[in-house]
VORO-796655 format. One record per residue (C-alpha): x, y, z; residue in one letter. Coordinates in steps of 0.25 Angstrom, whole numbers, plus 5000, padded with zeros to 4 digits. Example, Ala and Ser with C-alpha at 12.3 -4.5 7.8 and 13.67 -1.06 7.14 Angstrom:
BEGIN
+------+------+------+--------+
!    u !    v !    w ! kedren !
+------+------+------+--------+
! 5049 ! 4982 ! 5031 !      A !
! 5055 ! 4996 ! 5029 !      S !
+------+------+------+--------+
END
This chain:
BEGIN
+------+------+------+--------+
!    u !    v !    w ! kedren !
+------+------+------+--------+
! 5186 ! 5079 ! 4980 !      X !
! 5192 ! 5086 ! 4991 !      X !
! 5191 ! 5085 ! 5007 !      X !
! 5180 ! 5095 ! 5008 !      X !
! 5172 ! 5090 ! 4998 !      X !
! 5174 ! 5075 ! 5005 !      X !
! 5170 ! 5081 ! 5018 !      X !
! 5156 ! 5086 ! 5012 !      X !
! 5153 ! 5075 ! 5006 !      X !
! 5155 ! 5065 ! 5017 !      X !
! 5147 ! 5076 ! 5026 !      X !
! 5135 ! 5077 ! 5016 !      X !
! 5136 ! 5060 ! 5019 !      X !
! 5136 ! 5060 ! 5031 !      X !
! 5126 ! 5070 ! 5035 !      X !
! 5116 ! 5062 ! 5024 !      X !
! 5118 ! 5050 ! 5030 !      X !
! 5115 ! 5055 ! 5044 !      X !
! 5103 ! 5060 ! 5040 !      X !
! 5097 ! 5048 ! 5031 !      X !
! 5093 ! 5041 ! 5044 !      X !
! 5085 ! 5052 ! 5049 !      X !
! 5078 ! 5055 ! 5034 !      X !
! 5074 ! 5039 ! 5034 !      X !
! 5071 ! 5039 ! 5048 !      X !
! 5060 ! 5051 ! 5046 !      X !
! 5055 ! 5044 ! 5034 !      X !
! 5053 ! 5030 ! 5041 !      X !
! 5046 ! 5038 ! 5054 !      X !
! 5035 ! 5046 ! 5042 !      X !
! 5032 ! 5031 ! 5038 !      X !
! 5020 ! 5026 ! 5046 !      X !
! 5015 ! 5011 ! 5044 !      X !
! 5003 ! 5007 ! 5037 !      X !
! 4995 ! 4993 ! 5041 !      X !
! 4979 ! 4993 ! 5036 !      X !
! 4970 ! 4985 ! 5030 !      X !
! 4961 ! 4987 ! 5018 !      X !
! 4948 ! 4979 ! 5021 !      X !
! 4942 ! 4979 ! 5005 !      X !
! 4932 ! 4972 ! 4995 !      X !
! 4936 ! 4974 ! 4983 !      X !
! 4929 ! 4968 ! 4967 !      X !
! 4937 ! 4961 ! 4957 !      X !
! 4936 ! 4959 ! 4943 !      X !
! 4943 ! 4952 ! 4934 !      X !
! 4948 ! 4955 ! 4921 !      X !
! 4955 ! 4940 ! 4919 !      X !
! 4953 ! 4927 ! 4928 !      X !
! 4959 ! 4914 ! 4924 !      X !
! 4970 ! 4905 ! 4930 !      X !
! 4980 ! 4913 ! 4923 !      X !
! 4977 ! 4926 ! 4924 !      X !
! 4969 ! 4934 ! 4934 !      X !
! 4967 ! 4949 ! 4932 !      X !
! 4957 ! 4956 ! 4941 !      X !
! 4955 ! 4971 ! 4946 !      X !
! 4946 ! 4974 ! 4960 !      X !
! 4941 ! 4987 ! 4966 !      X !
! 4944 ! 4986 ! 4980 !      X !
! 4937 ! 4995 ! 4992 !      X !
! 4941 ! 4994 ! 5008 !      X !
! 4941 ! 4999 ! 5021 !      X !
! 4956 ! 5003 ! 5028 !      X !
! 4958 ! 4999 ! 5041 !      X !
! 4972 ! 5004 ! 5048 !      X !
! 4981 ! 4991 ! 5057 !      X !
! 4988 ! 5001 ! 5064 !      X !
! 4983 ! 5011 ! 5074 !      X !
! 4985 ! 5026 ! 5070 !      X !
! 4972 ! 5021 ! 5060 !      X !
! 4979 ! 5028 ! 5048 !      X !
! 4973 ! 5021 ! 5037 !      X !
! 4960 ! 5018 ! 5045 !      X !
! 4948 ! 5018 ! 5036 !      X !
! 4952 ! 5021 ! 5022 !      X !
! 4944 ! 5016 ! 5012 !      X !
! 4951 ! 5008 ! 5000 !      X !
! 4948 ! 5009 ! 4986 !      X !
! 4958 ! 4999 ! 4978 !      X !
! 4960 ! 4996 ! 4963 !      X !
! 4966 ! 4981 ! 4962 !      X !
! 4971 ! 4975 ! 4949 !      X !
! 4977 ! 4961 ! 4947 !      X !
! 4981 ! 4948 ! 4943 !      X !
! 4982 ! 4933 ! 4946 !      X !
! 4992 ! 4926 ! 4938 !      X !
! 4995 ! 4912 ! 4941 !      X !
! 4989 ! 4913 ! 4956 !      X !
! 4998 ! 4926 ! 4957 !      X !
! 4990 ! 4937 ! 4959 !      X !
! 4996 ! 4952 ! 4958 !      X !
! 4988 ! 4966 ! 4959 !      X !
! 4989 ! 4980 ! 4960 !      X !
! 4979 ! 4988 ! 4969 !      X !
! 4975 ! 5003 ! 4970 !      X !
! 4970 ! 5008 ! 4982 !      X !
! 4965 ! 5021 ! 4987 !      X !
! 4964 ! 5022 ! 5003 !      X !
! 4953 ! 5034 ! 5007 !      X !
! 4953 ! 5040 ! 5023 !      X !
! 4942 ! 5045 ! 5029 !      X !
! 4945 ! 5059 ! 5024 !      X !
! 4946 ! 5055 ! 5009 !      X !
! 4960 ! 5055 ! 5008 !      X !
! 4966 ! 5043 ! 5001 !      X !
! 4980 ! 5037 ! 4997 !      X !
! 4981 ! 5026 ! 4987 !      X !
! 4989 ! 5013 ! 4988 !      X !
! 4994 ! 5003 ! 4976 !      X !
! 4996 ! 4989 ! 4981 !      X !
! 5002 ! 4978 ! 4973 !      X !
! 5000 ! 4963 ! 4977 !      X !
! 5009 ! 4952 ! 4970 !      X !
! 5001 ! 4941 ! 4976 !      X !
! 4989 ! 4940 ! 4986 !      X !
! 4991 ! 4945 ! 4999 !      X !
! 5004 ! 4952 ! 4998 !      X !
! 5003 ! 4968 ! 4992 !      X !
! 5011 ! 4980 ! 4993 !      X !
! 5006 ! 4994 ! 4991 !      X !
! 5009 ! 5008 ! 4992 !      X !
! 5005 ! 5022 ! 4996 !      X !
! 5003 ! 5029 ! 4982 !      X !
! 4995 ! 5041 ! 4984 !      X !
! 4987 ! 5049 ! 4995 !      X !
! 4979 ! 5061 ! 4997 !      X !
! 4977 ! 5070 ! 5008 !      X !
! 4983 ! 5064 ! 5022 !      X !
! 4988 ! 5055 ! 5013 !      X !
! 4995 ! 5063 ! 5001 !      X !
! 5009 ! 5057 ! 5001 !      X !
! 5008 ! 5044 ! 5007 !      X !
! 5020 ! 5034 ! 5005 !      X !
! 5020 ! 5020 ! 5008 !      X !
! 5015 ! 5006 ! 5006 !      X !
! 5018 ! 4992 ! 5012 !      X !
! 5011 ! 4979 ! 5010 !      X !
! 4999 ! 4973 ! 5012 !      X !
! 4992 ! 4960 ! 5012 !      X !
! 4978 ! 4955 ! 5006 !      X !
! 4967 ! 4948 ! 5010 !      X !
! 4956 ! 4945 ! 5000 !      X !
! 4942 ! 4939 ! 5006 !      X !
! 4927 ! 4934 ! 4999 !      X !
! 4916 ! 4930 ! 5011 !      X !
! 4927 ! 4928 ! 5020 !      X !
! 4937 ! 4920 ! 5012 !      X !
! 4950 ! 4922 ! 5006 !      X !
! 4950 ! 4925 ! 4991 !      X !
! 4959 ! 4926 ! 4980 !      X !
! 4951 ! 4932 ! 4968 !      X !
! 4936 ! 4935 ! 4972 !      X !
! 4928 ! 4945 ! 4964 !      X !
! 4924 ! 4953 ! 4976 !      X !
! 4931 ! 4951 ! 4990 !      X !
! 4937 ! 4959 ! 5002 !      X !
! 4949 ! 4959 ! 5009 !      X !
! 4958 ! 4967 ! 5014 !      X !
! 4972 ! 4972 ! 5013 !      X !
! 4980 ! 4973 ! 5025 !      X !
! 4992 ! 4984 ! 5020 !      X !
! 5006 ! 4987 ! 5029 !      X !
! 5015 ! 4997 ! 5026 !      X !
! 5020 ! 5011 ! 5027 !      X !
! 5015 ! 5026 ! 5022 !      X !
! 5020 ! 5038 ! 5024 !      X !
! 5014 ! 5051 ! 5021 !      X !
! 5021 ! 5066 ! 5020 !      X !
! 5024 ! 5075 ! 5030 !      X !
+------+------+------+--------+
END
């Protein structure tokens, strides 16, 4: 390799790693936070319930209301499709949703939950002000019957309090 070719390369280096601060800087500053909570009802069947094995599916339906104050996610509606399964007390699932604005634009989240309360969930897909939105965090379940906490209910509400980030395009 000769001296010139050295100096190119050790140039190219240097001027890509003088500019990867400022790429992930602009990345982090699109990133805006994401803290609502999904007040719902939902109805669950069951396929299966014993002691062993518990397999159920629910159609969920809620109301959004947005934590923070730039009331970004503020009165979506949601439309969830939950699938699931109790397994010696532990309970897995994997829910669906479709979040709908004002404006009948929508975006749509998968959440997965290895146990009750903790989930984690991610942007999938959007449309219109949302087309291209990124993101997810984790979020945390609350299930209630006539005021009470419950594990497997046929009918109940709740809600689902979800943190995270999103990003959409420029």
């Amino acid at each position: 390799m000769t001296a010139r070719k050295l100096v190119k390369i050790i140039v190219f280096i240097l001027f890509f790693i003088g500019f990867l601060p400022i790429i992930f800087a602009s990345v982090a500053q699109a990133q805006q936070p994401v803290d609502f909570t999904d007040y719902f009802y939902a109805a669950v069947t069951y396929l299966s319930s014993s002691q062993e094995l518990t397999i159920f599916h629910s159609e969920v339906r809620g109301i959004i209301r947005d934590n923070l104050e730039n009331k970004k996610f503020d009165n979506l509606t949601s439309y969830c499709l939950r699938s699931g399964r109790v397994v010696a007390g532990k309970s897995s699932s994997s829910t669906y949703s479709k979040f709908t604005d004002p404006d009948g634009d929508f975006f749509i989240t998968e959440t997965i939950a290895e146990g009750v309360p903790e989930a984690t969930w991610k942007f999938l897909q959007g449309t219109g002000k949302w087309k291209g939105i990124t993101g997810g965090g984790t979020g945390k379940f609350i299930f209630m019957t006539r005021g009470k906490q419950q594990t497997s209910p046929t009918m109940f509400q709740g809600y689902l309090r979800m943190t995270g980030t999103f990003e959409l395009p420029k």
